[in-house]
DRENLOBA-662061 format. One line per 10 residues: number of its first residue (from 1); their letters; for each residue x, y, z of C-alpha. Coordinates in steps of 0.1 Angstrom, whole numbers, plus 5000, padded with zeros to 4 digits. Each point is the difference from the previous one (the first is absolute). Layout:
NUM) A) X Y Z | ... $
***
This chain:
1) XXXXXXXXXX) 0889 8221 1168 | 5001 4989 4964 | 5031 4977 5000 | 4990 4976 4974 | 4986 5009 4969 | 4996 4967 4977 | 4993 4965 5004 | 5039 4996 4989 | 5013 5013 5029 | 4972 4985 5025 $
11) XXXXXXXXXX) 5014 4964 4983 | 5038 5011 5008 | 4993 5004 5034 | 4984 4972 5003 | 5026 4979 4985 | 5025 5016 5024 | 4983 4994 5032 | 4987 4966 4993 | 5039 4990 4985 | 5028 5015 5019 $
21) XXXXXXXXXX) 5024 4995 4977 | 5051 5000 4993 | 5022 4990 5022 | 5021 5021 5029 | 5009 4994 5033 | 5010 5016 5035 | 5034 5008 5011 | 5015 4980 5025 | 4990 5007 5039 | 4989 4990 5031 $
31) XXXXXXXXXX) 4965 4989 4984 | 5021 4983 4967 | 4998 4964 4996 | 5032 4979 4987 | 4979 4991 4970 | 4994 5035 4991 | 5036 5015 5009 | 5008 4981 4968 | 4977 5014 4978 | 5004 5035 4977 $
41) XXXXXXXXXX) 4992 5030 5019 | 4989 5036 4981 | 5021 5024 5016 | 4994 5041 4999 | 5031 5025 5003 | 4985 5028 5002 | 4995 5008 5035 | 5018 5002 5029 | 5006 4964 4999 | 5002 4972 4981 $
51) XXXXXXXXXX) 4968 4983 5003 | 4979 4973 4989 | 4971 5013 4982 | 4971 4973 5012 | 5017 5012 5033 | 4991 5037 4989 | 4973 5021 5021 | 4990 5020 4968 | 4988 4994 4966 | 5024 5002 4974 $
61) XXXXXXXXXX) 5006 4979 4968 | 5038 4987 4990 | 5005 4995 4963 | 5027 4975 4995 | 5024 4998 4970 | 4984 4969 4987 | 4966 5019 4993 | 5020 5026 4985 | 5014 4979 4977 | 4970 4981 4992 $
71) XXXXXXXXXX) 4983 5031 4984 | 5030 5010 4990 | 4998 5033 5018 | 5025 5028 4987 | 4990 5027 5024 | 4979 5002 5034 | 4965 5012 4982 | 5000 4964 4981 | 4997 4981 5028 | 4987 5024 5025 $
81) XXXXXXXXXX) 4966 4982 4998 | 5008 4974 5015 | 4992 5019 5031 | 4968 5013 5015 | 4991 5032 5005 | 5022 5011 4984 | 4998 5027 4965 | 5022 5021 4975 | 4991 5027 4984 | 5019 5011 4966 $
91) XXXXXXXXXX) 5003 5034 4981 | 5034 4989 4994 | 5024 4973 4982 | 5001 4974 5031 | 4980 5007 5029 | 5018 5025 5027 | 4971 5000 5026 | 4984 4972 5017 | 4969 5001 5023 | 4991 4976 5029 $
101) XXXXXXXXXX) 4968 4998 5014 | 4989 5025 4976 | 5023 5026 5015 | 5029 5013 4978 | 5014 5029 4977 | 4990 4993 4958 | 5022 5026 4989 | 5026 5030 4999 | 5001 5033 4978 | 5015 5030 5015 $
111) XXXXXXXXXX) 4991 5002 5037 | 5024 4978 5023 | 4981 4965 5014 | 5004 4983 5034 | 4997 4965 4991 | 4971 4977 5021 | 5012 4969 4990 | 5041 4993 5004 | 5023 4979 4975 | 5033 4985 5015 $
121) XXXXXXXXXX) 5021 4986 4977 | 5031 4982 5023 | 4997 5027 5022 | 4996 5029 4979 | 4970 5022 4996 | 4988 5001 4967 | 4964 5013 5014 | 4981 5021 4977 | 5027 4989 4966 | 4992 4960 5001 $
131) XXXXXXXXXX) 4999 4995 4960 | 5036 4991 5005 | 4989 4966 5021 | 5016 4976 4976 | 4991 4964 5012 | 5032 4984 4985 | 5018 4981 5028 | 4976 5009 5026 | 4996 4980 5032 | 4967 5004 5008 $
141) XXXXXXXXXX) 4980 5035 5002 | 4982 5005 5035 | 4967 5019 5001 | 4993 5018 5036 | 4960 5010 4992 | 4986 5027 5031 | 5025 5026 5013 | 5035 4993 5012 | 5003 5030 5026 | 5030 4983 5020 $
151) XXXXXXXXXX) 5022 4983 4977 | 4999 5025 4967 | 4985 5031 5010 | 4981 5030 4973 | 5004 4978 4971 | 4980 4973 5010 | 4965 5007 5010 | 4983 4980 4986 | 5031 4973 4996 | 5031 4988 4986 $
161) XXXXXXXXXX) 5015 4982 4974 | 5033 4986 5007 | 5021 4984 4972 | 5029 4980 5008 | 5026 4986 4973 | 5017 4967 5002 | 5031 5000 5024 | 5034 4987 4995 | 5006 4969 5002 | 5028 4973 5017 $
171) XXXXXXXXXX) 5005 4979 4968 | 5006 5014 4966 | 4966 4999 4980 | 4991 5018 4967 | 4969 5006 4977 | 4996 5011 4964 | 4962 5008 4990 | 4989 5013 4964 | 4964 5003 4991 | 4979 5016 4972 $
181) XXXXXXXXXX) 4966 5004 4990 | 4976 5020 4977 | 5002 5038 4996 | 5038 4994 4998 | 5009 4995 5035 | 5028 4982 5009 | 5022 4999 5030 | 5031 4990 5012 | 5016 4994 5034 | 5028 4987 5018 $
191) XXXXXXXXXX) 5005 4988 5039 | 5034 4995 5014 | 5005 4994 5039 | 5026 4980 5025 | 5026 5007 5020 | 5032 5023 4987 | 5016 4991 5032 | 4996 4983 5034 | 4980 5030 5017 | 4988 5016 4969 $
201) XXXXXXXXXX) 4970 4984 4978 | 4983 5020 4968 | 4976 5003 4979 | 4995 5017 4969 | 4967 5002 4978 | 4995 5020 4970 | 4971 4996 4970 | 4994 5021 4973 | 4965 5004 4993 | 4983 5011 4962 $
211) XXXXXXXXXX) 4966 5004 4985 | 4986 5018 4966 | 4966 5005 5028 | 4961 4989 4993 | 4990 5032 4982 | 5002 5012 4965 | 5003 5039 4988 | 4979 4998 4971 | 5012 5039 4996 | 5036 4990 4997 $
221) XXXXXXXXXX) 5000 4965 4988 | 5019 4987 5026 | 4991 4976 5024 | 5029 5005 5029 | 4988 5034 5011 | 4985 4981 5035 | 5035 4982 4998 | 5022 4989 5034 | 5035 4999 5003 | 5011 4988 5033 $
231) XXXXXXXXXX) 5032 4992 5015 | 5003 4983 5034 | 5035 4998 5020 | 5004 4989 5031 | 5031 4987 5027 | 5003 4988 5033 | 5025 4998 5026 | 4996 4974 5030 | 5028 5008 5021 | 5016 4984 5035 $
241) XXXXXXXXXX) 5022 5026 5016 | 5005 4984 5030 | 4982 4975 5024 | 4976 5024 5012 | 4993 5031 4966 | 4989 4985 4970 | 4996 5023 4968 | 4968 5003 4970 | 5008 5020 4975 | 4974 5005 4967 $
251) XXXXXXXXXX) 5013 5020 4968 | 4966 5007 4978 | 5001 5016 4967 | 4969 5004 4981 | 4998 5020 4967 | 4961 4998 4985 | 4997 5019 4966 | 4967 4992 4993 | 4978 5020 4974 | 4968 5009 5011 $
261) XXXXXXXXXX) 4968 5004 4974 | 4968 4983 5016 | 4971 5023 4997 | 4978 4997 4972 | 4971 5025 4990 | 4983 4963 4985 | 5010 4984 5032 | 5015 4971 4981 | 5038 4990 4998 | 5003 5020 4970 $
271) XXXXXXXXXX) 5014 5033 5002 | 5002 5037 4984 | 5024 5021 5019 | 5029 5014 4978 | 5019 5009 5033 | 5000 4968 5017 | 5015 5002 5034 | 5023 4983 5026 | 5002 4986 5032 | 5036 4993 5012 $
281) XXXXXXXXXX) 5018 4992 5031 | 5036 4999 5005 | 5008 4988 5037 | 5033 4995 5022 | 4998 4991 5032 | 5019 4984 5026 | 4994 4981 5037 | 5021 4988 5030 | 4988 4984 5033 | 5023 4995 5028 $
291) XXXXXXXXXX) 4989 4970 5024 | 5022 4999 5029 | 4995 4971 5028 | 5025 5005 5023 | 4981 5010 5028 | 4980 4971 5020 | 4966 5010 5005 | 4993 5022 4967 | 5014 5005 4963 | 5005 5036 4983 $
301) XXXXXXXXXX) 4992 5002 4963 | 5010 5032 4980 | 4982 5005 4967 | 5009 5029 4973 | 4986 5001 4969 | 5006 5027 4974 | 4981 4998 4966 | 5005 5028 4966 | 4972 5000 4977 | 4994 5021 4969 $
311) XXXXXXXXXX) 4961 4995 4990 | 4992 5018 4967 | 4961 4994 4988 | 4982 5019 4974 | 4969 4997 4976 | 4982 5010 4975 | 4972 5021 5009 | 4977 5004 4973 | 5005 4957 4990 | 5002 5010 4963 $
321) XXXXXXXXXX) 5015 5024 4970 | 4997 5035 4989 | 4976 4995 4970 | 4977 4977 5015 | 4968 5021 5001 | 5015 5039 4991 | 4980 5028 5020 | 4995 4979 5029 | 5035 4984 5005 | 5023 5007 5025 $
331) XXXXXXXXXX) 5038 4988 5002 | 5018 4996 5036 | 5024 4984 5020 | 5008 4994 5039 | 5032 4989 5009 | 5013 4993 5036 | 5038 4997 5010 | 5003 4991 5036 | 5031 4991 5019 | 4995 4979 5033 $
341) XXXXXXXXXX) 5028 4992 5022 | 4995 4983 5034 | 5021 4994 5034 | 4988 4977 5025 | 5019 4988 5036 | 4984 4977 5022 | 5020 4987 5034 | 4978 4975 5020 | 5009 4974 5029 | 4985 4969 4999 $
351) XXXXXXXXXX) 4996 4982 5027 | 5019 4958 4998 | 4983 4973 5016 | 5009 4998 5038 | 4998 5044 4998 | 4960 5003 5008 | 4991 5022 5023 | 4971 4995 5028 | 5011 4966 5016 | 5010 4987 4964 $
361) XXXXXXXXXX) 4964 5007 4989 | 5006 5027 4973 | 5019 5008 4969 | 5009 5030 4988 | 5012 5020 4969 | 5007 5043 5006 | 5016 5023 4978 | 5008 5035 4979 | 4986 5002 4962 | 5014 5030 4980 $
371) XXXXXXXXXX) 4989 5007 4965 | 5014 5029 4981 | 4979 5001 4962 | 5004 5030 4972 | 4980 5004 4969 | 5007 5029 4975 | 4977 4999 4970 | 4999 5021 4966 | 4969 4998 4981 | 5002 5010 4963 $
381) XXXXXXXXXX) 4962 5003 4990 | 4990 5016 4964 | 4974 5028 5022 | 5021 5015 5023 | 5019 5029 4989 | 5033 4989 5019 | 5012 4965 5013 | 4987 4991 5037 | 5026 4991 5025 | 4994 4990 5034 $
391) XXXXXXXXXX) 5022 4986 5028 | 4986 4977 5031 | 5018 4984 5028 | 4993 4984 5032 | 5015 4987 5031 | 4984 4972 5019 | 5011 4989 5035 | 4984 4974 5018 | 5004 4978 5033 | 4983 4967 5004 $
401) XXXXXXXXXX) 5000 4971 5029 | 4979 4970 4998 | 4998 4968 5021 | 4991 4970 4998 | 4985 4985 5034 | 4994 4962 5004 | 4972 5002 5024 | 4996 4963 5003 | 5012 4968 4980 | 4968 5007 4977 $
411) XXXXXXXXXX) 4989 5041 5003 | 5022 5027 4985 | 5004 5036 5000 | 5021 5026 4977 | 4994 5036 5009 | 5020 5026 4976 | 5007 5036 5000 | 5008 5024 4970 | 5009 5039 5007 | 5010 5015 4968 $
421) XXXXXXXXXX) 5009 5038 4991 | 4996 5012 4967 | 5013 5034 4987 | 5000 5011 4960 | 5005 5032 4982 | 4985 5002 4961 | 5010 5028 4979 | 4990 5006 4963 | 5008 5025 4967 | 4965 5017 5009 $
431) XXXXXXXXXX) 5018 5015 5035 | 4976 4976 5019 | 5015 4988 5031 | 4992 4976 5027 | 5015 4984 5032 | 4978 4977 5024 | 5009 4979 5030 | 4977 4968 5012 | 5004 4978 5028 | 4984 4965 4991 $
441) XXXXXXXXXX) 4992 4977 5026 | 4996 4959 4993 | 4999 4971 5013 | 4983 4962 5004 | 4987 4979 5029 | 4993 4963 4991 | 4988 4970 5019 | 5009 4974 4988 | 4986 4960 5010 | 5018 4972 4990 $
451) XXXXXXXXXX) 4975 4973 5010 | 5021 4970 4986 | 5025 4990 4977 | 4972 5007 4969 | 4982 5028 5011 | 5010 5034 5005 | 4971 5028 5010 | 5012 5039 5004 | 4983 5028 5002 | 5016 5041 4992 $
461) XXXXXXXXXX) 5001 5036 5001 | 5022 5021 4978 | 5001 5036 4996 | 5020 5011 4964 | 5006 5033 4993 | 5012 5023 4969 | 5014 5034 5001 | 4987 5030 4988 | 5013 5020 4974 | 4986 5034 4982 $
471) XXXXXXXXXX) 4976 5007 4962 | 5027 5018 4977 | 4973 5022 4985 | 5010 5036 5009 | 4966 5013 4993 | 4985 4982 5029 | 4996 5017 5038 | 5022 4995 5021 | 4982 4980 5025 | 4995 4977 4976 $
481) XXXXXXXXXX) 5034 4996 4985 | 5007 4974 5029 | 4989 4972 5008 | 5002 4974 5031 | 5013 4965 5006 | 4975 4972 4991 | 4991 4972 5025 | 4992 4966 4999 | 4987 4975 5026 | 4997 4962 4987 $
491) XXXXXXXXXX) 4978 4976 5027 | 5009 4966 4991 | 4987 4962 5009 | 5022 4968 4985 | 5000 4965 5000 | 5027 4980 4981 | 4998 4960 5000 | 5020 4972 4988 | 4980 4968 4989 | 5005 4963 4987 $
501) XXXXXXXXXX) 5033 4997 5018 | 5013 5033 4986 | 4991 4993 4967 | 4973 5028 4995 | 4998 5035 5019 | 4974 5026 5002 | 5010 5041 5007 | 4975 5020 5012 | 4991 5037 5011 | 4967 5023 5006 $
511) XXXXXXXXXX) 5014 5037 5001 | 4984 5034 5005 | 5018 5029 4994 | 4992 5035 5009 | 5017 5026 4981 | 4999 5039 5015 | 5014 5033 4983 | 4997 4984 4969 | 5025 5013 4970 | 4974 5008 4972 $
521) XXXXXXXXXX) 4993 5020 4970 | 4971 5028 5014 | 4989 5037 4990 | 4991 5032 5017 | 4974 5025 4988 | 5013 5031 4987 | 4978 5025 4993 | 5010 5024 4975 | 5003 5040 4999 | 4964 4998 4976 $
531) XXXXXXXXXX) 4985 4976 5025 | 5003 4965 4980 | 5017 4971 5021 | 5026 4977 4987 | 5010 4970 5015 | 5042 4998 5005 | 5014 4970 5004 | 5028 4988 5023 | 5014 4974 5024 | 4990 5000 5034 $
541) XXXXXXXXXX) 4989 4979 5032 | 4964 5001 4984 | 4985 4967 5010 | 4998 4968 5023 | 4994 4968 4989 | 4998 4959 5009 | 5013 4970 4984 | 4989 4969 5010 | 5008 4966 4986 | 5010 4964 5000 $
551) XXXXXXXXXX) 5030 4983 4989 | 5006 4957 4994 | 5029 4984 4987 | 5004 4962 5000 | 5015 4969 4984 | 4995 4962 5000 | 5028 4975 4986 | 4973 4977 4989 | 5022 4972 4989 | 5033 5003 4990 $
561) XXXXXXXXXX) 4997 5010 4966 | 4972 5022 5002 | 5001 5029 5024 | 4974 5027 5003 | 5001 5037 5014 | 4977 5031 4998 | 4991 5032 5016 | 4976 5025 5005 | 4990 5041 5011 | 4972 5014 5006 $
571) XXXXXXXXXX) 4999 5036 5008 | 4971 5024 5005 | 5011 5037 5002 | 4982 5036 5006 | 5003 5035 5005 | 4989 5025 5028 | 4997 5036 4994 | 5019 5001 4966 | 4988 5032 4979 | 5023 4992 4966 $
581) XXXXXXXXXX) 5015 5027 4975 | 4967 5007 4984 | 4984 5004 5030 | 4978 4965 5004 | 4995 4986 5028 | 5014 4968 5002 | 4994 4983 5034 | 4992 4966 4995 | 5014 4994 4971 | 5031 4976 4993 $
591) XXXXXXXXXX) 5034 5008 4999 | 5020 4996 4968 | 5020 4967 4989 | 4983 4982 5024 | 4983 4969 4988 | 4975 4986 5020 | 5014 4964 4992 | 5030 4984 4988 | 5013 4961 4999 | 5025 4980 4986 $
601) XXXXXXXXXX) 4997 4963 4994 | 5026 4974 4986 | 5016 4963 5002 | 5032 4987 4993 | 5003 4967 4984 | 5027 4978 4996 | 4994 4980 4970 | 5034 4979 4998 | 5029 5000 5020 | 5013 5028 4971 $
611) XXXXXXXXXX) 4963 5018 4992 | 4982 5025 5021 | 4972 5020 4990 | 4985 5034 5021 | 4969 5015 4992 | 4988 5028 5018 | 4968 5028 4999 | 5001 5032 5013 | 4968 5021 5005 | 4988 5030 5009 $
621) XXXXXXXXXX) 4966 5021 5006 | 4995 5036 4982 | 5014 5032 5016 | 5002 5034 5002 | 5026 5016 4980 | 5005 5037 5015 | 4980 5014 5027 | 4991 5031 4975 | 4976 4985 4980 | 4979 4962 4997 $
631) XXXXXXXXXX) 5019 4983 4973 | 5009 4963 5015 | 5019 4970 4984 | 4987 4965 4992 | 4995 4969 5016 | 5025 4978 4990 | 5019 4960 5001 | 5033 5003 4985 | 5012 4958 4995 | 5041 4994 4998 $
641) XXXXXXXXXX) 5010 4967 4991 | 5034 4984 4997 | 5016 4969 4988 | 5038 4992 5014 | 5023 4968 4996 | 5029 4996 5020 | 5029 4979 4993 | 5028 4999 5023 | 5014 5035 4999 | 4980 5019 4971 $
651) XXXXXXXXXX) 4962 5004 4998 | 4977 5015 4969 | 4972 5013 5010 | 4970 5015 4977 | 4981 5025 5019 | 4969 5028 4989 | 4981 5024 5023 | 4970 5010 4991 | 4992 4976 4980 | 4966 5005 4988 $
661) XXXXXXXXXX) 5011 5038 4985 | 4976 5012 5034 | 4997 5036 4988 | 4999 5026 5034 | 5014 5036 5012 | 5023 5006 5030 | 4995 5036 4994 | 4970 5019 4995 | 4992 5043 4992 | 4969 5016 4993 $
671) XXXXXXXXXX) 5006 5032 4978 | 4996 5012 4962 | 5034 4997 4980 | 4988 4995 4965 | 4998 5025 4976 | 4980 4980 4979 | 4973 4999 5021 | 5003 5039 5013 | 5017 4985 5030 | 4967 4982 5013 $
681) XXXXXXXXXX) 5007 4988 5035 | 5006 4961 5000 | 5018 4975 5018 | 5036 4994 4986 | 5016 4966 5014 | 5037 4988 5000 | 4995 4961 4990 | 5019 4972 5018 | 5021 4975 4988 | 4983 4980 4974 $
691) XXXXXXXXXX) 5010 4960 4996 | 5037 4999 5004 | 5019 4967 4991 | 5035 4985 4995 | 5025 4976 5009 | 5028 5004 5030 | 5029 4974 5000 | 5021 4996 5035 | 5036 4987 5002 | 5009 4994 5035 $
701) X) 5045 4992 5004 $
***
């Protein structure tokens, strides 16, 4: 395998195994001491239960709302990093598409996409449109990396991420925060939250989000052609009903009209188009759940969620202006209107402490999942003769069951089920017409081995899935029009420990996964009426492939002023039997957005009472970019820094990311669009953020 590729990462690792490193501790249970019942425990929310996450049989990360705030994060893909194994990919304003493990969509055009990785934002799927995940009042954001086949189905494959805002509270609290920096951003939000009566606590969040964007239009003369404008809005309801229902309810507004002009025929932040486009996102959505307790050995919990979004993106095609090089030039535009509404129902029982089943051995958790999702798009594009209209929608049903057995004080097992029935039916302008049915199976069997009150060893399998779906190209055959469900299965070892009387822990897991049917872009031969071939490209169950990896998190409060943390990936991924569009043959090779290694590594310190200081690197090896052609990105380490003082209940804080101007891609194509050149094939590259700075003042009341 060819994990580690330079003797920075090789010292990173080192670092992290030799200096398990910020501080966390176990929830409370039979194996809890006193001492440690009193300490701060890192709780997750996005499964079934609440759970502690050193007392977690899995690997996933938690990003908490102070490391948000300490890189002054404004949306998921700035802090995403933090995490490893985990990747974007752009092609748009903010990233939509995330890929775990190296497994993951980069991108949408015309042809509907089943999402491999899920977004949950306070219970409401957001999977394949995340460049809404504002970070402003955010909890925490859970990371599930390897498939979730019990607990959320098709969208999660290769895993989750789970968002959860900041609840309501008992006692009236506020917050004002304003913040600016260079490029003209500035923002401005405001918290409100308490109770409005006895039973009934709120909370209400809005910010309003601007920036003129990193790139100029030398073509134009105007430097706000990359611009965002993003508005946040968000309420909660905490309601008692009665003794035994209790009542969340989340309002969530978001309305993103961002400008969109990133692709340069220099490949610098300076731009020619003289159509620049846009990337917006105007989303409502709404989500209830219903816990009811009034039965003794189990609780129900009803959860809707309904969400409206209108996503409008367009661009430029030819990056530049008529009169750029005349009798080579062309001019074009492709624009994309989609709307994308979505129903969900989920009714599960739960079962209470003193409900177990087996002798008082096993919890349990069943339920019904429905999922109702429709998507009608209108693509205006400057080469087709008429606009392109399509409509897509599906119906997901699914029943699950999973329980928890306690097969001795120390040695655990959960065993979970998944059945879930997919139908769809796509039609388009071009009188192309599909309708196909799946039936997914998933599921997970863990061991888990709690050997004391520090150690905790587990071992998995998982089996993720994701539905099938159809090519819209009318000119294809129709057995290959079609294509089947793609499946995952994730082997897992993992061994979490707490040292220096819980102040340091160490995460760790070893994974293998083994993908079948995979969803890739392939070709068939066609052989023409005068006996030439041609190779036609199309979607299809073309390949099978491994991923196999490690993942270490860990944290030491050294003193306490100075607290360390850090993590690391390493991933190693291949092909089998992969013939691409152009007819290679690319078994053995990697799979795309899949670095082979990426860490993160940074301390807190707590220079006064009032000062604290965070400085933090992230890194990350080369990758592929597309799976159509050998372009990769560069090895990079990206350092953040910031600078806060607190005083009673307002803190400044000065912040930058990237602060050494680290110049790198997170989106890579390989084709000729310059008619200067006589459209020479090249690699064009859409640049990440360059050093960003500023100042963010907090008012707490």
């Amino acid at each position: 395998m060819t994990f580690i590729k330079s003797p920075i990462a090789l010292a990173i690792i080192t670092s992290i195994v030799t200096s398990p490193i910020a501080l966390t501790t176990f929830a409370a249970d039979t194996l809890t001491s006193t001492t440690e019942q009193a300490l701060e425990v890192i709780t997750i929310s996005g499964d079934f239960r609440t759970t502690s996450l050193q007392r977690t049989a899995s690997s996933l990360s938690v990003i908490a709302s102070d490391e948000i705030s300490a890189r002054n994060a404004q949306n998921l893909e700035e802090i995403i990093a933090r995490t490893p194994n985990v990747n974007f990919s752009s092609g748009s304003q903010r990233a939509r598409y995330y890929q775990i493990r190296g497994i993951g969509e980069r991108s949408q055009f015309k042809e509907p996409i089943n999402p491999s990785v899920g977004l949950v934002i306070d219970g409401i799927d957001f999977s394949g449109i995340g460049s809404i995940a504002s970070t402003f009042d955010v909890e925490q954001v859970e990371v599930y990396r390897g498939p979730q086949g019990t607990r959320f189905g098709a969208n999660a494959m290769a895993g989750m991420i789970n968002i959860t805002s900041n609840a309501p509270t008992d006692s009236f609290e506020g917050k004002v925060r304003f913040s600016a920096g260079n490029y003209d951003s500035y923002s401005a939000g405001l918290v409100l939250s308490g109770p409005a009566t006895e039973k009934l606590n709120y909370r209400l969040a809005v910010e309003q989000y601007n920036s003129d964007g990193f790139i100029e239009n030398d073509f134009l003369n105007r430097d706000d052609t990359n611009n965002r404008d993003e508005l946040t809005l968000r309420g909660k309801l905490a309601i008692v009903a009665s003794k035994d229902l209790t009542i969340d309810i989340t309002a969530f507004v978001a309305d993103f009209d961002n400008g969109y002009d990133a692709f340069s025929l220099d490949n610098t932040r300076h731009t020619l188009s003289d159509q620049p486009g846009f990337d917006r996102q105007d989303t409502k959505a709404l989500a209830a759940k219903f816990s009811y307790q009034g039965f003794n050995n189990f609780t129900v919990e009803t959860i809707v969620s309904y969400a409206d979004s209108t996503l409008d993106y367009g661009y430029d095609e030819d990056w530049s202006f008529v009169g750029i090089r005349p009798g080579w030039e062309y001019s074009s535009t492709d624009h994309y209107f989609r709307d994308k509404t979505s129903t969900t129902f989920e009714l599960r029982a739960v079962s209470a402490p003193g409900g177990e089943i087996f002798n008082g051995s096993t919890a349990w958790v069943t339920g019904l999942y429905y999922k109702q999702e429709d998507e009608d798009l209108l693509r205006q594009y400057t080469y087709l003769s008429s606009d392109y209209s399509s409509t897509f929608d599906t119906d997901n049903i699914a029943a699950f069951v999973q329980f928890d057995s306690q097969l001795s004080q120390k040695l655990s097992l959960t065993t979970g089920l998944r059945v879930e029935r997919r139908n769809s039916e796509y039609n388009d302008s071009e009188q192309l017409s599909f309708d196909p049915s799946d039936t997914m199976v998933g599921g997970k069997l863990v061991l888990s081995y709690q050997m004391d009150v520090n150690n905790l060893f587990y071992g998995s399998v998982n089996r993720g899935y994701k539905a099938g779906g159809a090519n819209t190209d009318g000119s294809l055959p129709s057995n290959l029009r079609e294509f089947s469900p793609e499946y995952l299965w994730n082997y897992e070892l993992g061994y979490k420990v707490s040292l220096f009387d819980n102040q340091a822990y160490v995460r760790s897991a070893v994974f293998y996964m083994d993908r079948d049917e995979m969803q890739v872009r392939t070709s068939y031969l066609e052989e023409r009426e005068d006996g030439s071939t041609d190779f036609v490209s199309y979607l299809g169950n073309a390949a099978s492939g491994n991923n196999i990896g490690i993942e270490l998190e860990a944290g030491w409060q050294v003193t306490t002023e100075l607290e360390i943390y850090g993590a690391i990936g390493l991933l190693d991924t291949e092909y089998d039997g992969f013939i691409d569009a152009d007819g290679n043959d690319k078994s053995g090779d990697e799979q795309a957005h899949a670095p082979s290694y990426q860490f993160n590594l940074g301390l807190n310190y707590q220079l006064s009472d009032h000062l604290l200081v965070n400085i933090s690197v992230d890194g990350k090896d080369e990758f592929l970019f597309s799976d159509s052609h050998q372009e990769k990105s560069e090895a990079i380490e990206v350092v953040n820094i910031s600078v806060s003082y607190s005083q009673d209940d307002w803190q400044v804080k000065l912040w930058a990311r990237n602060l050494f101007d680290e110049e790198y891609a997170t989106r890579g194509f390989y084709f000729g669009n310059d008619p200067r050149d006589e459209y020479s094939a090249k690699a064009y590259y859409q640049l990440a953020e360059p050093a960003v700075f500023g100042a963010t003042f907090d008012y707490a009341f």
